[in-house]
Residue frames as a rotation matrix with the C-alpha (Angstrom) as fourth column:
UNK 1
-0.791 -0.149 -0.594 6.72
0.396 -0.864 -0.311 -0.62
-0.466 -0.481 0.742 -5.94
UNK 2
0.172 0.985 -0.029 3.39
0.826 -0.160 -0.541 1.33
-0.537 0.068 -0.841 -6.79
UNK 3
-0.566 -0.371 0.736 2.92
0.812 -0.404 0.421 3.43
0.141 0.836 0.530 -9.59
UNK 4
0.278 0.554 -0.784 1.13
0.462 -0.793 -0.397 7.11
-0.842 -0.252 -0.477 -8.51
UNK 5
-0.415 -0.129 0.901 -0.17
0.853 -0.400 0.336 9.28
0.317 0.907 0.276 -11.63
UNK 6
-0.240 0.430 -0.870 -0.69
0.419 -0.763 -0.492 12.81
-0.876 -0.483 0.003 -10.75
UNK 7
0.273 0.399 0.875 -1.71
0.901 -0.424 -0.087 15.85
0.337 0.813 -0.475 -13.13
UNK 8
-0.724 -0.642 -0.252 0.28
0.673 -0.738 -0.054 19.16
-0.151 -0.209 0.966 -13.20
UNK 9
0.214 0.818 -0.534 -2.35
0.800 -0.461 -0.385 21.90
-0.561 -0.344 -0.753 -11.99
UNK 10
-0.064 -0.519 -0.852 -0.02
-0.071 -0.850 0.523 24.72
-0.995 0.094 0.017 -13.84
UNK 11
-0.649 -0.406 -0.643 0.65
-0.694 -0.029 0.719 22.94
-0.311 0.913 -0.264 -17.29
UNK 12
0.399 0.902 0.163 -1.91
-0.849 0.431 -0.305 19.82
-0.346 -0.017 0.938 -17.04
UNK 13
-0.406 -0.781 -0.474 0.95
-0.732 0.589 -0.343 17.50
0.547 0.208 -0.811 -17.71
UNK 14
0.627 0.120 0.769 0.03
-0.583 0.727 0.362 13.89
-0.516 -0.676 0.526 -16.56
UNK 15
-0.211 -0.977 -0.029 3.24
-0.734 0.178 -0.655 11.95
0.645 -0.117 -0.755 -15.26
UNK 16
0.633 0.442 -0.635 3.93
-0.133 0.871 0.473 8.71
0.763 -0.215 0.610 -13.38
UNK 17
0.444 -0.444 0.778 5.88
-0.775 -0.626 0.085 8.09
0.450 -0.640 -0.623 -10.17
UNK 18
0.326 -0.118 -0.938 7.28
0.504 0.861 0.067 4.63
0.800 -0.494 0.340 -8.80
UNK 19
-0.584 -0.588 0.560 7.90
-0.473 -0.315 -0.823 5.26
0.660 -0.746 -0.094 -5.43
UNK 20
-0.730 -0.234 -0.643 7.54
0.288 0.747 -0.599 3.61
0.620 -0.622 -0.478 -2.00
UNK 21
0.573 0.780 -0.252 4.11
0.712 -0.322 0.624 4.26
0.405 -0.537 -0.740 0.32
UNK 22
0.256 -0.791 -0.555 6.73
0.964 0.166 0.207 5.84
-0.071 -0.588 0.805 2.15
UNK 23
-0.694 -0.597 0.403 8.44
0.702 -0.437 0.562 8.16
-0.160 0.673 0.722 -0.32
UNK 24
-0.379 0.605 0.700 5.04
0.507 -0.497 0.704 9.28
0.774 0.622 -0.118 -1.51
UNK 25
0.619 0.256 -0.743 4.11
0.774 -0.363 0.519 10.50
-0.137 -0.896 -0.422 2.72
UNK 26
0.144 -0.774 -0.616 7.80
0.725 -0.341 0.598 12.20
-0.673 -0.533 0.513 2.45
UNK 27
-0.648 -0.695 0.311 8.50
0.651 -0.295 0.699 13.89
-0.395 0.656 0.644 -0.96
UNK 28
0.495 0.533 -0.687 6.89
-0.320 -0.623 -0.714 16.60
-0.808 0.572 -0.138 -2.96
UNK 29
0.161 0.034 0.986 6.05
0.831 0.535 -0.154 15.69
-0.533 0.844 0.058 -6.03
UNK 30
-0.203 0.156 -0.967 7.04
-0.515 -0.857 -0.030 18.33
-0.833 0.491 0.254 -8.67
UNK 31
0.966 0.236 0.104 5.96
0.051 0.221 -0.974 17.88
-0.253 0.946 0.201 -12.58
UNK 32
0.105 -0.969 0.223 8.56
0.717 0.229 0.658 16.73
-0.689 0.091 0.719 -14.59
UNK 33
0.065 -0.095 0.993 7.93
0.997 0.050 -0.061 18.97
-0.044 0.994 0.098 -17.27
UNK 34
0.054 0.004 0.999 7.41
-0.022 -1.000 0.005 22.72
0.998 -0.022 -0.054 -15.81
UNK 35
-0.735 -0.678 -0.015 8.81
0.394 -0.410 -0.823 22.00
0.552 -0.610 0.568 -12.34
UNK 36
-0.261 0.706 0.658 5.80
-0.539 -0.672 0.507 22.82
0.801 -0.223 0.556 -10.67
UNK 37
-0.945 -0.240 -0.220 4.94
-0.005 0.687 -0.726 21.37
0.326 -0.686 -0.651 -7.38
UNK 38
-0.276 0.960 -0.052 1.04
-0.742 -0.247 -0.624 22.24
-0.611 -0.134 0.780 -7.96
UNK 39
-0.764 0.041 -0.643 0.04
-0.521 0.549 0.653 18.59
0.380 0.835 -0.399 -8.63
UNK 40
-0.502 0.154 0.851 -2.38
-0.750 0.412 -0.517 15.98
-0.430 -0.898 -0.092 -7.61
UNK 41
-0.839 -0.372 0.396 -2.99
-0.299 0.925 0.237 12.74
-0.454 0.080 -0.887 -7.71
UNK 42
-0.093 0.719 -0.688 -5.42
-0.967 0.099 0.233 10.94
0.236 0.688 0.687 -10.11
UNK 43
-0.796 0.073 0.601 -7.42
-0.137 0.945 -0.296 7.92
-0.590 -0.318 -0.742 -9.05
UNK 44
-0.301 0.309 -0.902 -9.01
-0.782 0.462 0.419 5.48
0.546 0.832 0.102 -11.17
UNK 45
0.605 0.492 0.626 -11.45
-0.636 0.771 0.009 2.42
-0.479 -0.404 0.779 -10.03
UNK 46
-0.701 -0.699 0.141 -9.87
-0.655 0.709 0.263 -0.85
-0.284 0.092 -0.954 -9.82
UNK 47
0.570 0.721 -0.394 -11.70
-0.787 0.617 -0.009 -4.01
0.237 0.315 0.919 -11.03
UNK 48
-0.423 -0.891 0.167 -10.55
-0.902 0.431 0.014 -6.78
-0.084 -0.145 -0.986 -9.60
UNK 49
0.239 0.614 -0.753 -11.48
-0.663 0.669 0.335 -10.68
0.709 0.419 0.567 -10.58
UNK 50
0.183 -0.269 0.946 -11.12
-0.824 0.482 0.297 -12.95
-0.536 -0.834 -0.134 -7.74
UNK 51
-0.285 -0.498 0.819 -10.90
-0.011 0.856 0.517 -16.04
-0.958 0.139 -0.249 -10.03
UNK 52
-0.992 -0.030 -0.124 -11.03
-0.121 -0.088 0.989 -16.92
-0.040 0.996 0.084 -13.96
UNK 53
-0.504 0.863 -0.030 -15.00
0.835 0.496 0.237 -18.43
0.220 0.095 -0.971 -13.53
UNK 54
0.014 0.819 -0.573 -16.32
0.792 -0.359 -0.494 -14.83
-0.611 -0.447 -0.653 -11.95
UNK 55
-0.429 -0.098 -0.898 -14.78
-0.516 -0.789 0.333 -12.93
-0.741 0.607 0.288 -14.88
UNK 56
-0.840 0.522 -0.150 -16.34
-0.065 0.178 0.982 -14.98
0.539 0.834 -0.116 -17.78
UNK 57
-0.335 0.894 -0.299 -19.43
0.934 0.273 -0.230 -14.46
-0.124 -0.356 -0.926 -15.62
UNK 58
-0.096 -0.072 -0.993 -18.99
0.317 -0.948 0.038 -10.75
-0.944 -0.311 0.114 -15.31
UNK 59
-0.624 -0.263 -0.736 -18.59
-0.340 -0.757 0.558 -10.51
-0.704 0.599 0.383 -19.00
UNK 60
-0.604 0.675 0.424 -21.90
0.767 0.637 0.077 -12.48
-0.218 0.372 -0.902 -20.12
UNK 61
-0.898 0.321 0.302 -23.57
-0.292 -0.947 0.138 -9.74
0.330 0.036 0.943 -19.28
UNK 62
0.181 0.976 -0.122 -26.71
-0.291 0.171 0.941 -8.88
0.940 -0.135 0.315 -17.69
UNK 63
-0.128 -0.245 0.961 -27.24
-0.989 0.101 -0.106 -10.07
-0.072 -0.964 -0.256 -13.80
UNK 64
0.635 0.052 0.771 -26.33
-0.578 0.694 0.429 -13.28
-0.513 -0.718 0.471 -12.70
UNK 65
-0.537 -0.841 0.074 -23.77
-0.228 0.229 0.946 -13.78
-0.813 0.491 -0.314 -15.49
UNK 66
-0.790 0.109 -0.603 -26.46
-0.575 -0.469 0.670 -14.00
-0.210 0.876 0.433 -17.89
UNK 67
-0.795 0.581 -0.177 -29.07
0.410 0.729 0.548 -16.39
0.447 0.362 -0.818 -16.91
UNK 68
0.172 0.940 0.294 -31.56
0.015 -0.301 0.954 -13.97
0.985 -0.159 -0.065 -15.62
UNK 69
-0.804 -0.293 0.517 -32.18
-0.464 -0.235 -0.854 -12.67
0.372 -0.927 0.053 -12.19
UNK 70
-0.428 0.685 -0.589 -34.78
0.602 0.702 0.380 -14.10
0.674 -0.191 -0.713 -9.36
């Protein structure tokens, strides 16, 4: 189940949610802490490695994993 992090617009409270694609179409969120239903969601870039060889490339640094560009 996906984890949604919002931020409470009222108190600035950031708070986590498990809930279904679903759930998150149907429900108002409220803040857990002051009950407020003035929130919204916080997104964050993903990085994602497709296999173990393009992340120890990625982290040589520089371009081309580290042997220089052409």
């Amino acid at each position: 189940m996906p984890i949604y992090e919002y931020e409470c617009n009222k108190c600035e409270n950031i708070f986590e949610v498990s809930m279904s694609m679903k759930d998150r179409e149907d429900k108002t969120i409220v803040c857990p802490k002051c009950k407020s239903g003035n929130v919204a969601q916080l997104f964050y870039g993903v990085k994602v490695n497709i296999n173990k060889r393009s992340m120890i490339n990625n982290n040589l640094g520089g371009c081309c994993g580290g042997t220089g560009c052409s």
